[in-house]
Each structure stands twice: as C-alpha cells, then as structure tokens.
Phi, psi and omega in degrees: 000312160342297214296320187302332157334282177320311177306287174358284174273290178341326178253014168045063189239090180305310188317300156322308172276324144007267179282303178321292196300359180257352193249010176239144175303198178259302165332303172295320182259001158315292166329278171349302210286328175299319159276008178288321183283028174258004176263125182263015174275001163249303164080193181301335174326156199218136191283018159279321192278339173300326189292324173301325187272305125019314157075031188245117158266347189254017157270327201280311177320281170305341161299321184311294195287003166282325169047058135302349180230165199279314187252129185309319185264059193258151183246166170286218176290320164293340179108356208266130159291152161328310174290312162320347182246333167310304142017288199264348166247053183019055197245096183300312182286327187267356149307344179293306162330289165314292194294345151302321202240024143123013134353126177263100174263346159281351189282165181216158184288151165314340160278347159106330160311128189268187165291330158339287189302304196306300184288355199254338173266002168241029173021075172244092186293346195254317187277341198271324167302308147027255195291288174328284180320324174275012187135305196329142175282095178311330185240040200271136178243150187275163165312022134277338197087012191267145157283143174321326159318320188289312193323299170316290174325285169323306213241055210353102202258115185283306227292301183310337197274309168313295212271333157308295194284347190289307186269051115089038145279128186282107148346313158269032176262118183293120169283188194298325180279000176089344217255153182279173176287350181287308199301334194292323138331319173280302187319312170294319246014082163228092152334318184303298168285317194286333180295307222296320183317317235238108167319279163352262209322306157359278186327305188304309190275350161271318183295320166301311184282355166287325187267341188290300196317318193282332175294315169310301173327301160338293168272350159307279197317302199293344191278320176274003132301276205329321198264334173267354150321295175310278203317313176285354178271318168301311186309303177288325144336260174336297185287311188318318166304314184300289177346294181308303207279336147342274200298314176310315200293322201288313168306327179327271221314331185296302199311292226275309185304302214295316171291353200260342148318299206293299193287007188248298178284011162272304192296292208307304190295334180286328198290341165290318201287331189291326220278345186265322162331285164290315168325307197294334211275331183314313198272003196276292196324273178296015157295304194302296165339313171338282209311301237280348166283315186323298185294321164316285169345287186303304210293323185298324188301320212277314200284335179298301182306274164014289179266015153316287177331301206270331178298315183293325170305301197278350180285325172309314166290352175255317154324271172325304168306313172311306170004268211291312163340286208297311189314309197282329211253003217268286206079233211292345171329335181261142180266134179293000175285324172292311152297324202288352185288305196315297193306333261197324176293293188344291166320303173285331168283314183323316184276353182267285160318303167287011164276321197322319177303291206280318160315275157006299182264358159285309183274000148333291225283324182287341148335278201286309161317270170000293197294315192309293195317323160295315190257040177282175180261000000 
C-alpha cells in the first residue's frame, strides 16, 4: 500500500496524493507517514515538505486537517523544514499557511541557513518580504558566514537585493571569505548587481525595473485586448452569421406562411366550388327524382293505356275477323266506302299503339340514365 505513496511523489502527482489522504483515517495515515521514510527516494521528508515542490496548497490544507504530525518543523535529510521549502519554491500561500499554524521561521539546515536565506538564494522576493514580516532576521548569517544578501547577491536576484536592503539588510557584513555582498558582486563583474549598492542608483534601477514590470504588464493587458478584440470581433462574426441565417429562416417561414396563405384560399374556393357543386348535383337529384316520379306516373298511365289498347287490338281484330267473314259471306251487300272507313280505323290504332310503344322505351331509357346518376360517387 506504501508503495502507491511513493509512486505517488516520485511522479509529483498531487492529485494521486490527494485522493489517498482522503480515502484514509487519521490513524491510518499516521501509520502511512512513519513508514514512508524507510524508503530512500523519501528518507525523512515529510508529505509537508513534499506539498511545496508539488505546488499543492489544497494538499498542505489536508495534511493539516489530518493534523498527522506532531511537529510542524520536523527537518529532512538537510535539517530544512517544511518552511525552507516552501520558501525556496516561492510558494507563498503555503508558506503563510505553515507560519499560521506554528512554522519556526528562526529554524535552520544543517548549513545554518534559515527560509530567509532560501528564498532570498532562489529569488522569491514575496516570500522574503514575508518572513520579514512575521519576524524574520535580515541579517542572520549561515555556518559560511553569508547572509541572505550574499545569497542574493551571488546568485544575482536584484529584486531580492533591493527588497533585502529596503528592510534593513547590512551591506558591510563579511562572509567566512571577508567578502561583503558588494564585493562578491565586483569580484564577477556585474555592474548591475553592484548599482543595486548604491542608493541613487537603487532607486534609478528600481524605478526602471518597476517601469521594465508595467511595461510587461502593459504588453500582457494589450495582448489580452488583442484576444478579446479577435474574439469579439469572432464573436461578432459568429452572431452576424446567426443573425443572417436568423434572418434567411425568417424569410422561408415568411415565404412558406404566403404559400400555406395561397394553399389555404385555393382550399376555401375549391371548398366553395365542391360546395355549389354538390348543391347543383343536389338540386340534379332531386330534379331527377321530380322526373323520375314524373315518369313512373306516365309509364304507370301508359302501361294502363297500353291494355286499354291491347284490349282493344284485340276486340278490332275480332271485329275485322268477323269483318272480313260477314264481307265474304255478305258479297256484295257492303259498299267499297265501307271498308275503306274499317280499314282507315284499323290503321290510326295500329299507329296509336306505336307511339304507345316508343313512349315506353322513352321512359325506359330516361329510368335508367337517373339510376347511372344516382349511383355516381
């Protein structure tokens, strides 16, 4: 179980350590943390000192609240406390952090060095101000004898040498070699770092680099104008196009309402047209019903007349038969004026039955037209 510890900071995976100290008791990791230093890629370091390089304050946070350890200032393998490494990584909030909750900012490395000296040899100008603030000694010298100043100096942090001499680090204090931090400064030659010695000059060269700062700054805001120009000008782009396509949908839906307008009063007039339509076929109907009783009337009179007719046919023909008997048997006793009446009667019924007849299949035919009319859709 250890080992995922280990992997853990060996692979500077805050996140990883993280989720372990949370998935573990207080008990449990008391345990965790006593055996990690039998390993020797951890040794005495402590997962306090591990949160600085790590760059983790909401790890330093939960170690805290776990409160596994006894002493804030327990040192590594160098004698360096948690706070020497915070320090030294310019991690400011959990250096704050540490000096809350009882961080020894007088403690020192097996070299004599305090977190002064750390931040002040790894040029964290935030952390030295810091420390001053809570107490710290500007001029505490290590077993060599350097000061945070020399630290500065050597490894030539201006900002730290300025912010060091501002809080009333002495200048003339000699290391284990005699040398002042100026001189350690003339021995390279760097013209530069020795102007920091020089009040005027101090001044001149903080006020340039407080103006070298505004300028980065400066071009940092305009360049981050730049991006939200580009953006809002893409951004404008982007709604312009919407706008357009906006606007294209809008003409459709206009275009798409006027036909379903168009396709709508085409429906109302056919629906008017169907609607006279069926009125005409309606008043059709019942025209034809009219006829079509009309016509029942006559066919029922005609078919009466008819045997009226046919009665008659036959009594005329029994009549003619006798007729023509009586004629034959008469001889001459009948006048040719006398037939010729019989005969001339004969004739207009014959022609009175075929109209009867033709009258007939004329109210047949007009039946039968009715009924095709009656069963259209």
């Amino acid at each position: 179980m250890e080992i995922d510890w280990v992997n853990a900071i060996q692979e500077r995976d805050a996140s990883q350590l993280i989720k372990l100290i949370e998935n573990t008791d207080q008990s449990a990791l008391e345990s965790i943390i006593a055996k990690l230093s039998a390993f020797p890629a951890i040794g005495s370091t402590t997962l306090l000192h591990w949160t600085a390089e790590l760059h983790s304050l909401q790890l330093a946070k939960l170690l805290i609240s776990k409160n596994p350890y006894k002493d804030l200032n327990a040192k590594d393998d160098s004698g360096a406390t948690c706070l020497h490494w915070a320090c030294g990584e310019g991690m400011l909030e959990i250096a704050n952090l540490f000096l809350d909750k009882g961080a020894d900012f007088h403690a020192v490395d097996f070299g004599g060095e305090s977190p002064l000296h750390w931040a002040a040899l790894n040029g964290h100008p935030e952390c030295i101000e810091l420390l001053l603030d809570r107490g710290a000694t500007p001029n505490k010298q290590a077993d060599n004898g350097c000061t945070p100043l020399h630290l500065a100096t050597l490894n030539r942090h201006g900002k730290c040498i300025s912010t060091l001499l501002d809080r009333g680090a002495e200048p003339e204090i000699k290391d284990k070699q005699g040398r002042t931090p100026r001189q350690v400064a003339e021995s390279k030659g760097w013209e530069n770092i020795v102007d920091y010695f020089s009040s005027d000059k101090r001044k001149s060269i903080e006020r340039i680099t407080s103006l070298e700062s505004e300028i980065v700054k400066l071009k940092a805001e305009l360049h981050s104008s730049k991006k939200q120009i580009q953006s809002a000008n893409e951004s404008h782009e982007e709604t312009t196009i919407k706008l357009a396509n906006v606007y294209k949908e809008q003409m459709t839906l206009e275009q798409n309402f006027k036909e379903l307008q168009v396709q709508l009063e085409e429906a109302k007039q056919s629906a008017q047209r169907e609607k006279k339509e069926r009125e005409k076929f309606e008043e059709e109907v019942k025209n034809i019903l009219i006829e079509y009783k009309e016509v029942s009337m006559q066919n029922v009179q005609l078919e009466l007349e008819l045997s009226i007719l046919r009665q008659r046919d036959e009594v005329t023909n029994a009549s003619s038969t006798s007729l023509n008997h009586s004629i034959q048997n008469s001889g001459p006793s009948i006048d040719s004026l006398t037939i010729s009446s019989i005969q001339n009667t004969l004739s207009n019924l014959q022609l009175q039955f075929t109209n009867t007849m033709e009258a007939m299949n004329s109210a047949s035919s007009l039946l039968e037209d009715f009924q095709k009319q009656v069963r259209m859709p």
